[in-house]
PQR file of N, CA, C, O and H, with PARSE charges and radii, in Angstrom:
ATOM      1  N   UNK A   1      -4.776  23.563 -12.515 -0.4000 1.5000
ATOM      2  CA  UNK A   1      -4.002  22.505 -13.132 -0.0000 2.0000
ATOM      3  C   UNK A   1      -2.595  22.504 -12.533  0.5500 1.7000
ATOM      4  O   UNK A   1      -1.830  23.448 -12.726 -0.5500 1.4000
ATOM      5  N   UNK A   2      -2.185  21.191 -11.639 -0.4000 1.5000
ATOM      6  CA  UNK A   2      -0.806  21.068 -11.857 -0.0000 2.0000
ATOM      7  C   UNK A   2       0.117  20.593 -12.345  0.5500 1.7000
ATOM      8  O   UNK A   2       0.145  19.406 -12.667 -0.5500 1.4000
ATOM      9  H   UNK A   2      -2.807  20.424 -11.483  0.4000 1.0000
ATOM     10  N   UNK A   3       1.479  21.732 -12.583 -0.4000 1.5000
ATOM     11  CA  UNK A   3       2.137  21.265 -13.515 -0.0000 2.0000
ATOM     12  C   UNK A   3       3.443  20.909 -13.021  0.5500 1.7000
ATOM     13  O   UNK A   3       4.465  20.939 -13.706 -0.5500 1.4000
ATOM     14  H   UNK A   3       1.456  22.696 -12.321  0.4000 1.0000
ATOM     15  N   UNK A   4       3.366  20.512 -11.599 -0.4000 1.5000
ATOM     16  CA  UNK A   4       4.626  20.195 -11.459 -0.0000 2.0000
ATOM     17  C   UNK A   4       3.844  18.776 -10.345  0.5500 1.7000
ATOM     18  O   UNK A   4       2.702  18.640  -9.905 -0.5500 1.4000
ATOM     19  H   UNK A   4       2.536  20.487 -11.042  0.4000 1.0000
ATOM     20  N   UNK A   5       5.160  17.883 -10.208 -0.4000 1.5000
ATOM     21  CA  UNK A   5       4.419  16.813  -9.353 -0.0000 2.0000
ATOM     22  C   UNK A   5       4.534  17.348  -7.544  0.5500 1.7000
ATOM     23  O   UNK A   5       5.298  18.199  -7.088 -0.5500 1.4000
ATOM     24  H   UNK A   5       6.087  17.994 -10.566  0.4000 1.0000
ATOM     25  N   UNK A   6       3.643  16.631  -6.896 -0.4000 1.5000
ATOM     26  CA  UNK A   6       3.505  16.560  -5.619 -0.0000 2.0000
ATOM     27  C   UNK A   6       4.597  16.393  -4.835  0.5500 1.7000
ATOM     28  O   UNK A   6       5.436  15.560  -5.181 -0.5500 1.4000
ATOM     29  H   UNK A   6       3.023  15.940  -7.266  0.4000 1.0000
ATOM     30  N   UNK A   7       4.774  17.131  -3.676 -0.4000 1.5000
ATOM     31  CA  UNK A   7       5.690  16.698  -2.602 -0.0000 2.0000
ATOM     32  C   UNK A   7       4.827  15.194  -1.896  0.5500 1.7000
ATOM     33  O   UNK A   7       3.596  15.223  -1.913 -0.5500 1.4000
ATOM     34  H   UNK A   7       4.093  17.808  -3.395  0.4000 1.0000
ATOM     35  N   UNK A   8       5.486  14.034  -1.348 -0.4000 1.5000
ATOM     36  CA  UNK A   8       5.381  13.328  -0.119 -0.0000 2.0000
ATOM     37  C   UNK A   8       4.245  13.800   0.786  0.5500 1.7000
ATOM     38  O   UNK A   8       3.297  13.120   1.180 -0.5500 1.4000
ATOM     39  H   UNK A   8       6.486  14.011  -1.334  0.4000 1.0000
ATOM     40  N   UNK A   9       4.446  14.802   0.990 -0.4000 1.5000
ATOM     41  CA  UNK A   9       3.255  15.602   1.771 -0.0000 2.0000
ATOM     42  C   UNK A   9       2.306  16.162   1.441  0.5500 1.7000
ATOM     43  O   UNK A   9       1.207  16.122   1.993 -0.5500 1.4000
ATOM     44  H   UNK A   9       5.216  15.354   0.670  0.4000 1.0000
ATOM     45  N   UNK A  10       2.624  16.774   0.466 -0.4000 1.5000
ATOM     46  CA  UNK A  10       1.515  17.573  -0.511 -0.0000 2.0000
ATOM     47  C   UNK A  10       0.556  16.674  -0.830  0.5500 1.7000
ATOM     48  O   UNK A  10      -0.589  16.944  -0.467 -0.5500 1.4000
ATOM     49  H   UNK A  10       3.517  16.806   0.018  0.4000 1.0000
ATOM     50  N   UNK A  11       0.892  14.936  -1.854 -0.4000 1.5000
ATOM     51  CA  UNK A  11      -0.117  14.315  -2.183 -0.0000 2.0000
ATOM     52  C   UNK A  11      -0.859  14.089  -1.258  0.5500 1.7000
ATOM     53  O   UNK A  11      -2.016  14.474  -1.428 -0.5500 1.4000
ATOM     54  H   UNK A  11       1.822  14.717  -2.149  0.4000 1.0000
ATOM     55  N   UNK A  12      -0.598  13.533  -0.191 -0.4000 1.5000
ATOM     56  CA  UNK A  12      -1.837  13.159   1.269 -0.0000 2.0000
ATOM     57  C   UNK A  12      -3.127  14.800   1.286  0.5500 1.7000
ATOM     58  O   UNK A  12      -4.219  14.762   1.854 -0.5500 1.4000
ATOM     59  H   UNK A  12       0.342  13.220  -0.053  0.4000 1.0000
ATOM     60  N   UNK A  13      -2.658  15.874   0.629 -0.4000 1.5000
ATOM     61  CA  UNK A  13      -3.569  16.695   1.094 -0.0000 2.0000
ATOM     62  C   UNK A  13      -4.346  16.814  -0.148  0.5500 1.7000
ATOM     63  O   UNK A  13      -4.624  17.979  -0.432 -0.5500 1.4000
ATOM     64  H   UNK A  13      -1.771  15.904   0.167  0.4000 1.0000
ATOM     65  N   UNK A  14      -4.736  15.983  -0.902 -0.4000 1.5000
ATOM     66  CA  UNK A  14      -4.933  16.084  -2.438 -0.0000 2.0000
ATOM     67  C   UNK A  14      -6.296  14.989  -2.133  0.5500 1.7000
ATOM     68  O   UNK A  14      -6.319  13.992  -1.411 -0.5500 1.4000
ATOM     69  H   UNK A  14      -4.510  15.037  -0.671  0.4000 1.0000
ATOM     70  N   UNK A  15      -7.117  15.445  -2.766 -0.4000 1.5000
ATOM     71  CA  UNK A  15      -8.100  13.990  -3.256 -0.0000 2.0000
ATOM     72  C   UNK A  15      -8.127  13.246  -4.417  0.5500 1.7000
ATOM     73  O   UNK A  15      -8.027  13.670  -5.569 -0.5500 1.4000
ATOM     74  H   UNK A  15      -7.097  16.255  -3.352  0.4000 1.0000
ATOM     75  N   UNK A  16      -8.281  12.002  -4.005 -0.4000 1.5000
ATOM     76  CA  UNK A  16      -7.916  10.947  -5.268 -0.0000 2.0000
ATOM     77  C   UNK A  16      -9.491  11.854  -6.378  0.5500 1.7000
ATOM     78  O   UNK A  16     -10.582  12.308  -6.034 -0.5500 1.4000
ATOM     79  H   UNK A  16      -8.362  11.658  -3.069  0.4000 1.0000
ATOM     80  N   UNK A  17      -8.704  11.721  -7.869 -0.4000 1.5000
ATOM     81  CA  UNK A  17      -9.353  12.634  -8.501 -0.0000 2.0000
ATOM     82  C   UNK A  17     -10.344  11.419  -9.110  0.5500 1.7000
ATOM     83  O   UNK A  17     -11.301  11.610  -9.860 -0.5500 1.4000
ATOM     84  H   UNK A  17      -7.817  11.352  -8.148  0.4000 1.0000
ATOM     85  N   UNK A  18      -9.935  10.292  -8.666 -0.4000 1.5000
ATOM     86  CA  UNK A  18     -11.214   9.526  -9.231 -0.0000 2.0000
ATOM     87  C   UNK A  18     -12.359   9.207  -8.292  0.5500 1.7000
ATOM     88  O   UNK A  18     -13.521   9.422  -8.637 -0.5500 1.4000
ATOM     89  H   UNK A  18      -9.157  10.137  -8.057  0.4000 1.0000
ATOM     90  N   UNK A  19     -12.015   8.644  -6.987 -0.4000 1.5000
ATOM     91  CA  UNK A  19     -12.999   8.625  -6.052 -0.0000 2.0000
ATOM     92  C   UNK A  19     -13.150   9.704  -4.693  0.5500 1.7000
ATOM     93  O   UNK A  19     -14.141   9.766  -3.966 -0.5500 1.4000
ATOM     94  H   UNK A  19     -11.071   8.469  -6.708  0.4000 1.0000
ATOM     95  N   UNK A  20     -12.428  10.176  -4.617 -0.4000 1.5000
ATOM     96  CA  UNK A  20     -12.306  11.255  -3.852 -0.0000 2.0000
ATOM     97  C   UNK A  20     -11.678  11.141  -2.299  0.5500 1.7000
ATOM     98  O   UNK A  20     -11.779  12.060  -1.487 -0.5500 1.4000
ATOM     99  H   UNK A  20     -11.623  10.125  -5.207  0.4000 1.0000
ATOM    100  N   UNK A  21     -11.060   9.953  -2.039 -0.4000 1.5000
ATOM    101  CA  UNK A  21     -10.758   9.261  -1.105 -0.0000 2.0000
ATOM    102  C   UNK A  21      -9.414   9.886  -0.610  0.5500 1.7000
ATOM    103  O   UNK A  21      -9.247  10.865  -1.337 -0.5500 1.4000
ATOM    104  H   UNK A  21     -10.977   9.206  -2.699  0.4000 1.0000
ATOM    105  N   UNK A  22      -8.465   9.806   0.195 -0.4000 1.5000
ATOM    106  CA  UNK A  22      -7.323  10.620  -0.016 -0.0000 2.0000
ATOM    107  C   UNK A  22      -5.820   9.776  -0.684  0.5500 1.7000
ATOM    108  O   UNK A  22      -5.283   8.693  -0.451 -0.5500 1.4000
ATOM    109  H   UNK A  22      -8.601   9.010   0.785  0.4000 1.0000
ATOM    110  N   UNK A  23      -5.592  10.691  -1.414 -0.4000 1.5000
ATOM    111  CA  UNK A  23      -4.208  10.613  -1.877 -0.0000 2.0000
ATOM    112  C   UNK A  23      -2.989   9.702  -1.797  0.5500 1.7000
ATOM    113  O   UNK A  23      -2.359  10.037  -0.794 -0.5500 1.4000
ATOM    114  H   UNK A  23      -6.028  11.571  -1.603  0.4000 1.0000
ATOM    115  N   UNK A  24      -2.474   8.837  -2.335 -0.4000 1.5000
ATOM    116  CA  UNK A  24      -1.518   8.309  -1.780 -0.0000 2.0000
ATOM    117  C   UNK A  24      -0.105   8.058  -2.962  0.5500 1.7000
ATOM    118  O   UNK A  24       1.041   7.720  -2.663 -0.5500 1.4000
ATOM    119  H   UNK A  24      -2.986   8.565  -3.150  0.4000 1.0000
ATOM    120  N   UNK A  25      -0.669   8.358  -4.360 -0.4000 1.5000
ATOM    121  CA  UNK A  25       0.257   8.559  -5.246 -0.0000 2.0000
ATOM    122  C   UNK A  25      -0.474   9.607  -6.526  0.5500 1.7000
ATOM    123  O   UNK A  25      -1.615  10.052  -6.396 -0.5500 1.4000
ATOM    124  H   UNK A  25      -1.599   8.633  -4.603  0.4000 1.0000
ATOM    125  N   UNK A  26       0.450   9.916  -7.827 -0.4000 1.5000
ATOM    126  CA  UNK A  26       0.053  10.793  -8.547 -0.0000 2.0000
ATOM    127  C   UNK A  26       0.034  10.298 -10.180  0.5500 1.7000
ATOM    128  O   UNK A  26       0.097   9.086 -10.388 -0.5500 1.4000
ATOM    129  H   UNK A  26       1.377   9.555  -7.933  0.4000 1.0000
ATOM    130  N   UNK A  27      -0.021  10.901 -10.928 -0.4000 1.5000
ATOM    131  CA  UNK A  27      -0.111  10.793 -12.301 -0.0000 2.0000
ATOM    132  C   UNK A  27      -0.319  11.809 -12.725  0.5500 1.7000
ATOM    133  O   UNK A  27      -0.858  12.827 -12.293 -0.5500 1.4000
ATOM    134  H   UNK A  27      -0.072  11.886 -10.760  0.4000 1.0000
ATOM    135  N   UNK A  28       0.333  11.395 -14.024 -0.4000 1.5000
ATOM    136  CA  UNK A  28      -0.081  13.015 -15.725 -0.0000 2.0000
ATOM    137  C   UNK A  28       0.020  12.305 -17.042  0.5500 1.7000
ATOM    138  O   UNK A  28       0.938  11.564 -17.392 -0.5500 1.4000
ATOM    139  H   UNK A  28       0.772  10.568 -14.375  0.4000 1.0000
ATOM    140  N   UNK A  29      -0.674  12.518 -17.484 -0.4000 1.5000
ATOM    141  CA  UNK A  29      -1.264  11.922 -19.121 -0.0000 2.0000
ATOM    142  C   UNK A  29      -1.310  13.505 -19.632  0.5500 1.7000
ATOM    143  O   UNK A  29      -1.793  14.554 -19.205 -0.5500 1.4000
ATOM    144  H   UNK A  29      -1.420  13.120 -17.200  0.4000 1.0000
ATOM    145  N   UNK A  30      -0.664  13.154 -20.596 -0.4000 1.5000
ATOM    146  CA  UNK A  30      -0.417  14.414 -22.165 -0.0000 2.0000
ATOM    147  C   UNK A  30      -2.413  14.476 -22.634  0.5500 1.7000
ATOM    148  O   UNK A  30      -2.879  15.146 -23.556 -0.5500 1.4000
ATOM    149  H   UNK A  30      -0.272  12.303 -20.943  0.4000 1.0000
ATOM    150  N   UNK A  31      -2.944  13.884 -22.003 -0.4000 1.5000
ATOM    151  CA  UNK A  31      -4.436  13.995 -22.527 -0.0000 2.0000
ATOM    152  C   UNK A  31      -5.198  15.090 -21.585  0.5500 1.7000
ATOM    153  O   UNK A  31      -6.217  15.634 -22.011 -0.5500 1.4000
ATOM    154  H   UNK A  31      -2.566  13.340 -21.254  0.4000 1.0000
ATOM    155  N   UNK A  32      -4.846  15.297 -20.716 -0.4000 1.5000
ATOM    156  CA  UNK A  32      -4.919  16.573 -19.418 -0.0000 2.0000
ATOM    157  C   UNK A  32      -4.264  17.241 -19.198  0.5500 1.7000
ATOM    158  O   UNK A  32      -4.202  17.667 -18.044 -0.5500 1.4000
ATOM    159  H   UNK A  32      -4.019  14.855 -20.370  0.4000 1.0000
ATOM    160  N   UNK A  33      -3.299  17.762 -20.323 -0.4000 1.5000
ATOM    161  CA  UNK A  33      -2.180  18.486 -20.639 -0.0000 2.0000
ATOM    162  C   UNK A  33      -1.026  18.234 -19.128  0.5500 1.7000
ATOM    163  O   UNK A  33      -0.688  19.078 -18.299 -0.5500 1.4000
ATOM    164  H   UNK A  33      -3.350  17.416 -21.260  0.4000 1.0000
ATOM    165  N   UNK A  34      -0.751  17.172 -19.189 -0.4000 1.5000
ATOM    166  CA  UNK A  34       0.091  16.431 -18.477 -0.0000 2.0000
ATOM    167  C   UNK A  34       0.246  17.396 -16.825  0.5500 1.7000
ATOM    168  O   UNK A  34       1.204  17.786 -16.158 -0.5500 1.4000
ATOM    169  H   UNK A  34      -1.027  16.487 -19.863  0.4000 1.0000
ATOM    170  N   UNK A  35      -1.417  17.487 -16.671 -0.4000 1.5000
ATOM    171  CA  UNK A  35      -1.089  17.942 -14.929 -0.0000 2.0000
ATOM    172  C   UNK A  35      -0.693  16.695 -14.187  0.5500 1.7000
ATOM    173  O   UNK A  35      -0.768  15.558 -14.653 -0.5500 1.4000
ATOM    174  H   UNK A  35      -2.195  17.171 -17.213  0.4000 1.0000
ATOM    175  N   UNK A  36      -0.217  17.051 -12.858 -0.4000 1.5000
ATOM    176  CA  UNK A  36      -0.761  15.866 -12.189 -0.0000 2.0000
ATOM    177  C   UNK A  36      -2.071  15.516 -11.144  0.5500 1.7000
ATOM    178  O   UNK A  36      -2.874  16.398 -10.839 -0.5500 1.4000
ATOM    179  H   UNK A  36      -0.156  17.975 -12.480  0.4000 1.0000
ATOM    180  N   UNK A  37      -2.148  14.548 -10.792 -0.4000 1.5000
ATOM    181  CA  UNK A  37      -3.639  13.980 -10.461 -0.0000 2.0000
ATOM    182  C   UNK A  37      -3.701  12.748  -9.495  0.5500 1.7000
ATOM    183  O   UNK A  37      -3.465  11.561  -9.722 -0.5500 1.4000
ATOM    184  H   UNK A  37      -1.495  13.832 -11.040  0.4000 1.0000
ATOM    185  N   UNK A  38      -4.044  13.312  -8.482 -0.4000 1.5000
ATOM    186  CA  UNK A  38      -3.766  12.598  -7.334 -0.0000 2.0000
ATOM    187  C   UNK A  38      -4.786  11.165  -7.081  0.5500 1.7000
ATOM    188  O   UNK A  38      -6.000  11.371  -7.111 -0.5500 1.4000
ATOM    189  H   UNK A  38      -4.235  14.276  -8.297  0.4000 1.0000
ATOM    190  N   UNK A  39      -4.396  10.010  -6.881 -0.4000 1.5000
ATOM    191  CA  UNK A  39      -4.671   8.626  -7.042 -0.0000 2.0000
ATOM    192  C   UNK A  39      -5.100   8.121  -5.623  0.5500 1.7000
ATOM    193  O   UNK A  39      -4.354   9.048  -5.308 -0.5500 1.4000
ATOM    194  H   UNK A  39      -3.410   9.843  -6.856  0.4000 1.0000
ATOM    195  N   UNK A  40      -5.559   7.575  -4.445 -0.4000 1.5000
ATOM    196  CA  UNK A  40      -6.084   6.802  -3.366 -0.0000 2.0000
ATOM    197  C   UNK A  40      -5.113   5.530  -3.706  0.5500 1.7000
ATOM    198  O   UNK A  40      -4.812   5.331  -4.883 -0.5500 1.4000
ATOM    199  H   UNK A  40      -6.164   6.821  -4.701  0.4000 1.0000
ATOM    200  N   UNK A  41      -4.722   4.844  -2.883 -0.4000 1.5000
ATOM    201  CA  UNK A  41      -4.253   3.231  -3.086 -0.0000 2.0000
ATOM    202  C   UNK A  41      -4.718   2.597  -3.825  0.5500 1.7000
ATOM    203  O   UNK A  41      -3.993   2.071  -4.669 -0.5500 1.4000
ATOM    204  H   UNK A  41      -4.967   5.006  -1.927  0.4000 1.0000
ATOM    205  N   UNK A  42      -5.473   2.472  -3.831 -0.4000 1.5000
ATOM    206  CA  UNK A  42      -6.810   1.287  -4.324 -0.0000 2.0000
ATOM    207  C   UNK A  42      -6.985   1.770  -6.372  0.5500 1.7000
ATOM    208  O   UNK A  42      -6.747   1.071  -7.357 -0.5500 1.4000
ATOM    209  H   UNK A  42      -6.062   2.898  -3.145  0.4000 1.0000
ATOM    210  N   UNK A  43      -7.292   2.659  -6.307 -0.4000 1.5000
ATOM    211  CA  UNK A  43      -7.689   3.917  -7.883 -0.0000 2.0000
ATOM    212  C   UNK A  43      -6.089   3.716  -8.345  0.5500 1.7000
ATOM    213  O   UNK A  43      -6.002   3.253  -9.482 -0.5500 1.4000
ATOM    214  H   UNK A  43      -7.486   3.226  -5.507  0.4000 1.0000
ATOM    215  N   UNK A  44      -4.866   3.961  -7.716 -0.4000 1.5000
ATOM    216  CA  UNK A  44      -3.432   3.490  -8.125 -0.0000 2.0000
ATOM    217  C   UNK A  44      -2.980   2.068  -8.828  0.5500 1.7000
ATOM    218  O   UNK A  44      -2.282   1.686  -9.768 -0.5500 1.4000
ATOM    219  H   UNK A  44      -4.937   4.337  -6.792  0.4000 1.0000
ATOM    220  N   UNK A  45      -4.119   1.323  -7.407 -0.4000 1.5000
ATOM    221  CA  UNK A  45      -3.298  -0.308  -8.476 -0.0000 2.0000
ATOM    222  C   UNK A  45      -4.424  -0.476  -9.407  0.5500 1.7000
ATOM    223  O   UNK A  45      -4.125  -1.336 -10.235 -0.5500 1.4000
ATOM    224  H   UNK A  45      -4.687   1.632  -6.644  0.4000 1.0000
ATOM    225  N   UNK A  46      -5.691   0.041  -9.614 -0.4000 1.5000
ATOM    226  CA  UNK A  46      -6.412   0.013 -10.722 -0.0000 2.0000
ATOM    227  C   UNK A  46      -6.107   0.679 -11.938  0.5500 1.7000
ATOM    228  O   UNK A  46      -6.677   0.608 -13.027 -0.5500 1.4000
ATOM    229  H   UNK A  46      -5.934   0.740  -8.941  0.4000 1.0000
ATOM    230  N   UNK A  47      -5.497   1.085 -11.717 -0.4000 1.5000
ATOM    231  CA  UNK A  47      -4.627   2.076 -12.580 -0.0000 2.0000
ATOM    232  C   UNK A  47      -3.034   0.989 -13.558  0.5500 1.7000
ATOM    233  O   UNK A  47      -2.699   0.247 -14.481 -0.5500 1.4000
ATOM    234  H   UNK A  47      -5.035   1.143 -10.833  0.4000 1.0000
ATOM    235  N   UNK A  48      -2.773   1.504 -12.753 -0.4000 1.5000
ATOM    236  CA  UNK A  48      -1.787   0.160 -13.255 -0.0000 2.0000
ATOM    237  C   UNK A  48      -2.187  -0.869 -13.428  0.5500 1.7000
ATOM    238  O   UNK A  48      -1.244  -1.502 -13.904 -0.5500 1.4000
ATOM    239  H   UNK A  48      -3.045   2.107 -12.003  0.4000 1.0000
ATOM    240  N   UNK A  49      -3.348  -1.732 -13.317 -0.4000 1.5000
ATOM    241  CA  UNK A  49      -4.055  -3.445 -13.906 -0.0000 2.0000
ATOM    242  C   UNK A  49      -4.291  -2.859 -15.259  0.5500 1.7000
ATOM    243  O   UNK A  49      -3.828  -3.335 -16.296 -0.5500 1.4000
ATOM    244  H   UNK A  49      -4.114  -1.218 -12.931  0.4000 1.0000
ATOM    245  N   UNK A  50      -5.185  -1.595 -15.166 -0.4000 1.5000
ATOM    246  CA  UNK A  50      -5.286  -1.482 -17.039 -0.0000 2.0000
ATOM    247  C   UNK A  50      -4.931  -1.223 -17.739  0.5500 1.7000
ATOM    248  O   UNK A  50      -5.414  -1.449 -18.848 -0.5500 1.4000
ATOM    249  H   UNK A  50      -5.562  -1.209 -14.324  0.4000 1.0000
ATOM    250  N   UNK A  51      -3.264  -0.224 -17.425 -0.4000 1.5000
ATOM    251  CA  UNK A  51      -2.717  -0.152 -18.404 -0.0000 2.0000
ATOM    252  C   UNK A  51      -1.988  -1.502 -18.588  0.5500 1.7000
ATOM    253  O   UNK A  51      -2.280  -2.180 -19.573 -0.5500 1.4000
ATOM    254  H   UNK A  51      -2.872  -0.040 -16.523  0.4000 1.0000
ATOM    255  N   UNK A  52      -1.215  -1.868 -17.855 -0.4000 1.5000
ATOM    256  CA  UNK A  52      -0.887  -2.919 -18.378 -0.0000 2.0000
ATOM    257  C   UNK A  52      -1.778  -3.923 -18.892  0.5500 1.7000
ATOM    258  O   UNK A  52      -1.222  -4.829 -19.512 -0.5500 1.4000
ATOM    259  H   UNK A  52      -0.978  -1.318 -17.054  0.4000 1.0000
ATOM    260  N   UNK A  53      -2.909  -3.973 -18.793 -0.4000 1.5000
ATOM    261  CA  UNK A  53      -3.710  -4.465 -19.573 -0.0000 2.0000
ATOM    262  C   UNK A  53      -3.779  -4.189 -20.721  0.5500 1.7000
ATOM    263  O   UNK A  53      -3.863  -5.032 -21.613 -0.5500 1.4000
ATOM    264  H   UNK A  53      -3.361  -3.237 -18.289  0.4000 1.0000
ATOM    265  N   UNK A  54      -3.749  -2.546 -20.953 -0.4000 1.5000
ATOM    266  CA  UNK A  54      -3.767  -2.366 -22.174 -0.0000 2.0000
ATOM    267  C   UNK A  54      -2.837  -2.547 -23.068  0.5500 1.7000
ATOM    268  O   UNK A  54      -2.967  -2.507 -24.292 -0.5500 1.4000
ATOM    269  H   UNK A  54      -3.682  -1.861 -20.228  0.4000 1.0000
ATOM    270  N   UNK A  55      -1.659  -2.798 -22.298 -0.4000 1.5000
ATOM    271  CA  UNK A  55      -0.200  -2.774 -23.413 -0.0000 2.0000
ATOM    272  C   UNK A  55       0.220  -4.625 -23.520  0.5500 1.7000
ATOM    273  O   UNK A  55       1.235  -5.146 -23.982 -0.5500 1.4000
ATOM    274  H   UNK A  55      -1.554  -2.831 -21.304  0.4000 1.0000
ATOM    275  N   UNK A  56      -0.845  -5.183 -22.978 -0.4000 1.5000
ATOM    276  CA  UNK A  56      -0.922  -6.570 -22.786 -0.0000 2.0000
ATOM    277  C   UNK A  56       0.560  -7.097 -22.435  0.5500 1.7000
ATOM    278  O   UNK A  56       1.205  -7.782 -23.229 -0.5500 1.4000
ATOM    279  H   UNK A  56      -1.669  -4.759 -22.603  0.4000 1.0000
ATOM    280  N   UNK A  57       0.859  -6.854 -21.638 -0.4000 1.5000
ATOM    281  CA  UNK A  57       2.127  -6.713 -21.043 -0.0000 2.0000
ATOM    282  C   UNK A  57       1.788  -8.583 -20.371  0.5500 1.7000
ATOM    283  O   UNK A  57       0.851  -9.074 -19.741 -0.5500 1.4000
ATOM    284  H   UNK A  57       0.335  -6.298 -20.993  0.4000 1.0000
ATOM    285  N   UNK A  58       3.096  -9.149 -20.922 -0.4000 1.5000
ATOM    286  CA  UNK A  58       3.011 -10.704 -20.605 -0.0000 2.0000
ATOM    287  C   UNK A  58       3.024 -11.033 -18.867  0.5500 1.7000
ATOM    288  O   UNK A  58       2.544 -12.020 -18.310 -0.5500 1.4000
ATOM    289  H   UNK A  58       3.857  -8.750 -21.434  0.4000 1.0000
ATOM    290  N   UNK A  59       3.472 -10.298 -18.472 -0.4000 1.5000
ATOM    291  CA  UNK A  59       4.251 -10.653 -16.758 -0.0000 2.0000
ATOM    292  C   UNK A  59       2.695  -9.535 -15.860  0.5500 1.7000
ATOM    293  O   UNK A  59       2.673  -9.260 -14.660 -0.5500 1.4000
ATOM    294  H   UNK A  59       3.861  -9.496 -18.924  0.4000 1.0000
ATOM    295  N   UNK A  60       1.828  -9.203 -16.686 -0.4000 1.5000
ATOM    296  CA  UNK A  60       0.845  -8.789 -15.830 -0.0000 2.0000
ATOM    297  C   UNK A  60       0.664  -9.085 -14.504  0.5500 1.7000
ATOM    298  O   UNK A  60       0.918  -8.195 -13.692 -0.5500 1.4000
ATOM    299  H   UNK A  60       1.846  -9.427 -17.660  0.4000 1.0000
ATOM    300  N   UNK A  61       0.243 -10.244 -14.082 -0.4000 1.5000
ATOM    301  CA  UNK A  61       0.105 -11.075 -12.645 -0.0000 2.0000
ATOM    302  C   UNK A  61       1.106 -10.957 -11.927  0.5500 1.7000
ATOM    303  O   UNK A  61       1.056 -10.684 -10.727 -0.5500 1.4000
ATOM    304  H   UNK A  61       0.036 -10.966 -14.741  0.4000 1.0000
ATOM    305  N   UNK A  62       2.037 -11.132 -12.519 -0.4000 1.5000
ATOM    306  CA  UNK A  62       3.171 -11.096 -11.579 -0.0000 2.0000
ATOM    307  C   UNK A  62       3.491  -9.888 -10.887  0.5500 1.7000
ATOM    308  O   UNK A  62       3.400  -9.798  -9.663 -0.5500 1.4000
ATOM    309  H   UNK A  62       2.077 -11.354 -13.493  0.4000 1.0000
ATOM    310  N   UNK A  63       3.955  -8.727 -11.813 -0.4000 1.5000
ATOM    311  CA  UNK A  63       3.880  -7.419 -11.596 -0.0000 2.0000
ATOM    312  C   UNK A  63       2.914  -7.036 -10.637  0.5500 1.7000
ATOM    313  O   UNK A  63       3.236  -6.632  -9.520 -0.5500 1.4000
ATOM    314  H   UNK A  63       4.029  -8.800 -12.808  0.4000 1.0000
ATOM    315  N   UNK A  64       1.387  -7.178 -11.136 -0.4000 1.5000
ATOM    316  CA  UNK A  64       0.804  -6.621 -10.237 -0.0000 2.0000
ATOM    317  C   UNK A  64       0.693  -7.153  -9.041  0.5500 1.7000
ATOM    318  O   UNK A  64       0.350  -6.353  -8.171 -0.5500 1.4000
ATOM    319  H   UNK A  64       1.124  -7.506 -12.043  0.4000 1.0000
ATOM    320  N   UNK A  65       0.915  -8.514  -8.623 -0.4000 1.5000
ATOM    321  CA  UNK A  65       1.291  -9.370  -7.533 -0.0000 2.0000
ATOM    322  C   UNK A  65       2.364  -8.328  -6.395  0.5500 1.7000
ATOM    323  O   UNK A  65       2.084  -7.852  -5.295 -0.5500 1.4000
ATOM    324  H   UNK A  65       1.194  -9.164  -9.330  0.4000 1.0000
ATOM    325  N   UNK A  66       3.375  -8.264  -7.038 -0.4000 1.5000
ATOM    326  CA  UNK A  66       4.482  -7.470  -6.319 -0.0000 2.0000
ATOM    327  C   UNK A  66       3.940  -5.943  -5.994  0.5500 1.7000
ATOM    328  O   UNK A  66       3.857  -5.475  -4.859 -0.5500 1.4000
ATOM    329  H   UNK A  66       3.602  -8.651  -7.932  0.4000 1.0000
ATOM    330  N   UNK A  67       3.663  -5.407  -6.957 -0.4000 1.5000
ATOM    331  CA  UNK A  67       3.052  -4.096  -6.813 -0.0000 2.0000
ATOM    332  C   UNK A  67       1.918  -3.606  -5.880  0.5500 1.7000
ATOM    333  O   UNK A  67       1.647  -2.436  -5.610 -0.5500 1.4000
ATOM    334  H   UNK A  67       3.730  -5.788  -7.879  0.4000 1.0000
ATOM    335  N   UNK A  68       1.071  -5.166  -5.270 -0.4000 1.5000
ATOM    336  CA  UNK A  68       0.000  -4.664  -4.522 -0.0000 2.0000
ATOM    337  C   UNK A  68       1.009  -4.965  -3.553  0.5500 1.7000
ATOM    338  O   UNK A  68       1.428  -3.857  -3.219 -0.5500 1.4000
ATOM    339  H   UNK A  68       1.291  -6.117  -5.489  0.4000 1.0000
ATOM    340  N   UNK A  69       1.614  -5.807  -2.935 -0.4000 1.5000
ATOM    341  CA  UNK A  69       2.570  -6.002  -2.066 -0.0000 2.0000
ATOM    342  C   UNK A  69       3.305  -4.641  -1.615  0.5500 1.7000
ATOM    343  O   UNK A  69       3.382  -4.391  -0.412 -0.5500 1.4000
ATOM    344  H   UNK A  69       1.273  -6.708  -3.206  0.4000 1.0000
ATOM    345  N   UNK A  70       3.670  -4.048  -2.259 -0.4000 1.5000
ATOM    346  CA  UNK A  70       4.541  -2.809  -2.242 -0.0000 2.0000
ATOM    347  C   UNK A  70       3.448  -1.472  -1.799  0.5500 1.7000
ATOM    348  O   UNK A  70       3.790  -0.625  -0.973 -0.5500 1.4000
ATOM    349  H   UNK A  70       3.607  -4.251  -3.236  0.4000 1.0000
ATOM    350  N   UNK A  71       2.014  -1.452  -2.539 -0.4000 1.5000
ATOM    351  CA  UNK A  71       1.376  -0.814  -2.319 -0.0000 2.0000
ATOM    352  C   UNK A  71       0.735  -0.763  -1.240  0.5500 1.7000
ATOM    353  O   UNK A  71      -0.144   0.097  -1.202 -0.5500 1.4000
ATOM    354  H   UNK A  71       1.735  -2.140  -3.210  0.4000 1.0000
ATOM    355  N   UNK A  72       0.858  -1.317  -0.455 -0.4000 1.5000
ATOM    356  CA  UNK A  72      -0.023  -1.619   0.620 -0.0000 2.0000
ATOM    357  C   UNK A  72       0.754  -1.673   2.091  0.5500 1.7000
ATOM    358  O   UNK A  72       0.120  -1.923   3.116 -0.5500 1.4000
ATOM    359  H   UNK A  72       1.573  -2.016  -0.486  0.4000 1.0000
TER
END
């Protein structure tokens, strides 16, 4: 379990913990006793569509508009 976040470098050597693809950003949820958990591009902006989905966040589209822009 980690408990501290990734270096720049470190995440690239990490597999995305959802598809196994490599690394390109991180996360920690208090539900996995807030390790972090390395994300692929793709598993990242899916990531962010549902939470903000879930918090029904009004500017959804937009956000994620810019955000794949940025992500990519």
């Amino acid at each position: 379990m980690r408990t501290k976040p990734y270096t720049e470098i470190g995440i690239r050597r990490v597999p995305c913990t959802r598809c196994g693809e490599k690394s390109t950003a991180q996360w920690n949820i208090c539900a996995i006793g807030k390790s972090y958990q390395g994300l692929c591009n793709s598993c990242d902006i899916d990531l962010n569509a549902l939470v903000l989905d879930f918090i029904k966040h009004p500017k959804k589209e937009v956000l994620m508009k810019h955000y794949k822009g940025a992500a990519t």
